[in-house]
C-alpha positions in Angstrom: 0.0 0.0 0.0 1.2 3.5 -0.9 1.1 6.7 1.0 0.3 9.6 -0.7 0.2 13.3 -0.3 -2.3 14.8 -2.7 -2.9 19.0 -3.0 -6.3 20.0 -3.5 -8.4 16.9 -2.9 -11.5 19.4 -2.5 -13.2 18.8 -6.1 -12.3 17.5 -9.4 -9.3 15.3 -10.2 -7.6 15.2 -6.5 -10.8 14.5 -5.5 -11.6 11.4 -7.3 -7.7 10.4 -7.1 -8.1 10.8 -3.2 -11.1 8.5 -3.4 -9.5 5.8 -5.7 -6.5 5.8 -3.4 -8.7 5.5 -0.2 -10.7 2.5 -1.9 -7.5 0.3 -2.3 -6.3 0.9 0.8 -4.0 3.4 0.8 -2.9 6.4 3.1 -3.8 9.9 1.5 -2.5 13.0 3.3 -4.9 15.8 1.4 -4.8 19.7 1.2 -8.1 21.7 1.1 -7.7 25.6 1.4 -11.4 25.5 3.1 -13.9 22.9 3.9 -13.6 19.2 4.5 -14.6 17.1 1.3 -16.9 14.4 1.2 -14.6 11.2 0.9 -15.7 7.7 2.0 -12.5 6.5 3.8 -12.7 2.9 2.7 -9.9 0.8 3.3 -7.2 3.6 3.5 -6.3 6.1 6.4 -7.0 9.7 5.4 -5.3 13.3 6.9 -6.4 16.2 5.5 -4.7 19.4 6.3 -5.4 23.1 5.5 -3.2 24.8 3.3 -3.8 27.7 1.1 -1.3 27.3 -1.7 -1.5 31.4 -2.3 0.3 31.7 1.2 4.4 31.4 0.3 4.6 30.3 4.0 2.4 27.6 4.9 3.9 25.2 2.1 6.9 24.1 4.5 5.2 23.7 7.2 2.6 21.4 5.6 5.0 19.7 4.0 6.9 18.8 7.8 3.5 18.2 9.3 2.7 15.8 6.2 5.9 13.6 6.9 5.3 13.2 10.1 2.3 11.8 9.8 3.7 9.6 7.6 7.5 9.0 7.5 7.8 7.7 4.2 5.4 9.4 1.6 5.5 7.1 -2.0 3.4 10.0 -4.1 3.4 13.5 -4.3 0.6 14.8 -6.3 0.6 18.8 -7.1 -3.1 19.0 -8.0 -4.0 21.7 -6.4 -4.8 24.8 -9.2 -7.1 26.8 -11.3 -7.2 28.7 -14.4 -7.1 32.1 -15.8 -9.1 32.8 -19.7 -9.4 35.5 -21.4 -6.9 37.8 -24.1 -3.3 38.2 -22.5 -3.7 42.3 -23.2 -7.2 42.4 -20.5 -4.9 40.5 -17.2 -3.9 42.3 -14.8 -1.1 41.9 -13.1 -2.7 41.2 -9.6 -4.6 38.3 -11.7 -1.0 36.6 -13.4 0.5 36.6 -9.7 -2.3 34.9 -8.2 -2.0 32.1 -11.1 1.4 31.6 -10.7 1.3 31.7 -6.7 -1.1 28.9 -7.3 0.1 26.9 -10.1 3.7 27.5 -10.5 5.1 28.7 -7.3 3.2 26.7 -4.6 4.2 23.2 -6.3 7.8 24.4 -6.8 8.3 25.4 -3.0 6.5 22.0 -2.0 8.9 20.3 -3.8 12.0 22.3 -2.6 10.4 21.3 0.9 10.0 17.5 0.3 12.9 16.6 -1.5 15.0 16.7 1.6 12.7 13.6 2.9 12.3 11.7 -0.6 16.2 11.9 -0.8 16.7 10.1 2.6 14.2 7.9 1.6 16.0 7.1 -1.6 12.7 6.7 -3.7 9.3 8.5 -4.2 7.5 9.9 -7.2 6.7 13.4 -7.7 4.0 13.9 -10.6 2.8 17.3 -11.4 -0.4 18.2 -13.1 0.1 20.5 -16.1 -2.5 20.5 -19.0 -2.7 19.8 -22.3 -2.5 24.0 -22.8 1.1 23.5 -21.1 1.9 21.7 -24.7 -1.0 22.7 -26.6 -2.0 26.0 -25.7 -5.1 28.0 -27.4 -6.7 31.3 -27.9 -7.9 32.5 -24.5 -6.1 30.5 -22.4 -2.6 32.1 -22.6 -1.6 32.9 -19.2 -2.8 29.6 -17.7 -1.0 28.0 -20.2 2.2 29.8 -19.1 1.9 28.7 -16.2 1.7 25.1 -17.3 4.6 24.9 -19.7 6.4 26.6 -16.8 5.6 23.3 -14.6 5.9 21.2 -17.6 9.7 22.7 -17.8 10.3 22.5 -14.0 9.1 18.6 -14.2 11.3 17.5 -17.5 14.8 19.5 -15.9 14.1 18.1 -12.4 13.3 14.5 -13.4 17.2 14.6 -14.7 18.4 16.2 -11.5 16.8 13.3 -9.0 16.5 10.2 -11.3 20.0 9.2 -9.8 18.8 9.2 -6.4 16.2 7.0 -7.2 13.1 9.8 -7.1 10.6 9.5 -10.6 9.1 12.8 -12.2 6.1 12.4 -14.4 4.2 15.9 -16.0 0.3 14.7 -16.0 -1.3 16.4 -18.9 -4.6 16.3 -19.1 -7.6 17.2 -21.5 -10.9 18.2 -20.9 -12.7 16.2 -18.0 -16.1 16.7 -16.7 -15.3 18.0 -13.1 -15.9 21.6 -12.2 -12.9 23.5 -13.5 -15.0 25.6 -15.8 -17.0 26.9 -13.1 -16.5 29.5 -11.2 -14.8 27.7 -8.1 -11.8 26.7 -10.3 -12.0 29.5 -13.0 -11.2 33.4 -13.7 -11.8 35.0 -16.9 -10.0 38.2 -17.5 -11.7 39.2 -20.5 -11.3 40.0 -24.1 -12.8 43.2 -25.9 -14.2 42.9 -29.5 -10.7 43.1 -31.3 -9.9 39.8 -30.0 -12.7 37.7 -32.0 -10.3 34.5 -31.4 -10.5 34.7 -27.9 -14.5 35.0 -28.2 -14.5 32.0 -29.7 -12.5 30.4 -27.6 -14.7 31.6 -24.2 -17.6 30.8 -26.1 -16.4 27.1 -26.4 -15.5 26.5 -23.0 -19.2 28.0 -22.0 -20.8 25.3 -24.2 -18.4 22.2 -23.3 -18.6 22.8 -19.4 -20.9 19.5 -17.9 -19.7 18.0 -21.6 -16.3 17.4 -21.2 -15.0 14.2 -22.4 -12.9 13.1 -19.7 -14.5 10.7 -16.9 -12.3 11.7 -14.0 -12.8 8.5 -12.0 -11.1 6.8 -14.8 -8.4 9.2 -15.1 -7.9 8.7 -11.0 -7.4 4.9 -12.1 -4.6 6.2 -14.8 -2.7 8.3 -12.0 -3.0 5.0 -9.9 -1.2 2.4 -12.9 1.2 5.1 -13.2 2.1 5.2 -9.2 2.7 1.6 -9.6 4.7 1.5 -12.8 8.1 0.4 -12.0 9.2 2.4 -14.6 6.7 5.3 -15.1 6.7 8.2 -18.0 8.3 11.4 -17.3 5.0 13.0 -19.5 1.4 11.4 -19.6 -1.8 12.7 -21.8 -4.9 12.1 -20.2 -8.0 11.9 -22.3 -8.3 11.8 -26.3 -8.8 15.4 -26.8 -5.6 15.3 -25.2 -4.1 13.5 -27.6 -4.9 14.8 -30.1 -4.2 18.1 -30.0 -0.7 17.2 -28.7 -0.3 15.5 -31.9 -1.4 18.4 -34.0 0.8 20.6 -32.1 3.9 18.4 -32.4 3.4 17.5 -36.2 3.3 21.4 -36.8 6.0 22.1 -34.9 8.3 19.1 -37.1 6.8 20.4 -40.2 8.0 24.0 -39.2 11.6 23.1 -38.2 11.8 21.1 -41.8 11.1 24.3 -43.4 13.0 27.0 -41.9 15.6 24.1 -41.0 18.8 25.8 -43.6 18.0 29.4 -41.7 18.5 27.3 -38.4 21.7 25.7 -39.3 22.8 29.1 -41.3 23.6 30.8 -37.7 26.8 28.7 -37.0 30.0 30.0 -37.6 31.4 29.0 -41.1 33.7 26.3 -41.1 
């Protein structure tokens, strides 16, 4: 049986991953920034602890409380997040801190505070939850998605600094699933005026898809489970075939662009 420390088990993804753990049997130390969630306990022991991921100085902390509640921790999810639509030119800058506090910062500092512990123990598994706008990022989500590739980055550079010591990384990209992260508990919107018709779109999309989504996010608690068990798990997993696809699109336009501009690339060395 694993332990697992899981950020923001409140709704959605940590939620159902919390559950799926608990129902197996395992130990789930949870963050909620408020209330208590509604989690049948099953077979499994469950902490939950308040931390507000906003609050640069209650991540350590936790983080010490956490492992000592449970000396050896097998799983650190960083779930805990939200996002930020709307055109780029509308944000302020009080809005892009916030985002970043919450899904850049807080997971970076929780993993400065637990490597110290995973590193004694000689093994764990960190796995961050990005999004598939952290690879494949659209009209009206360009802030959010900064904030993802940012974790994306932090998760492929760090898997190479700890994979000696016997620590795995894996970036969890996921698609559209039908929790509530396009409501207004897990969603800010910035804005966009009329110049920005692609952005429109884009808003009016997510509007229509929200109680739609394709994603079952029971099943894609079962997917974060196989891949806590893998002996030898991905560093980067798509969830959902939305997910997929788009990831492909993105990475087939991205080849066919380097093939094309590819003699302007190699026409910046020196000669000779």
């Amino acid at each position: 049986m694993k332990t697992w420390l899981i950020t923001g088990i409140s709704r959605g993804l940590g939620l159902a991953l919390a559950q799926a753990a608990l129902a197996r049997g395992d130990t789930v130390i949870g963050t909620v920034r408020g209330s208590r969630p509604e989690l049948e306990q099953g077979a499994g022991t469950l902490h939950i602890l308040t931390l507000d991921m906003t609050d640069p100085a209650a991540v350590a902390p936790i983080v010490e409380q956490a492992f000592a509640l449970a000396p050896r921790i097998d799983v650190i999810v960083n779930n805990a997040g939200y996002g930020l639509l709307g055109a780029i030119e509308q944000a302020s800058d009080a809005d892009v801190a916030r985002l970043f506090e919450v899904d850049l910062f807080g997971p970076f500092r929780l993993i400065r505070a637990a490597l110290p512990h995973l590193r004694a123990q000689g093994a764990g598994h960190i796995v961050n939850v990005t999004s598939i706008a952290g690879r494949a990022p659209g009209a009206g989500s360009g802030l959010y998605a900064s904030a993802k590739y940012a974790l994306e980055g932090l998760s492929a550079a760090l898997a190479q600094e700890i994979a000696p010591l016997g620590i795995h990384v894996t970036a969890v990209a996921p698609g559209a699933f039908r929790t509530d992260f396009l409501s207004d508990h897990s969603i800010r919107k910035s804005g966009a005026d009329e110049s920005y018709a692609a952005v429109g779109r884009s808003s009016a999309a997510f509007d229509a898809m929200a109680g739609k989504q394709l994603g079952d996010p029971v099943r894609a608690a079962a997917a974060i489970l196989e891949l806590a068990d893998a002996p030898n798990p991905p560093l980067n997993l798509l969830l959902g075939s939305d997910a997929l696809r788009r990831a492909r699109e993105k990475l087939d336009t991205v080849i066919e662009e380097m093939d094309r501009w590819e003699p302007v690339t190699r026409g910046t060395d020196f000669a000779g």
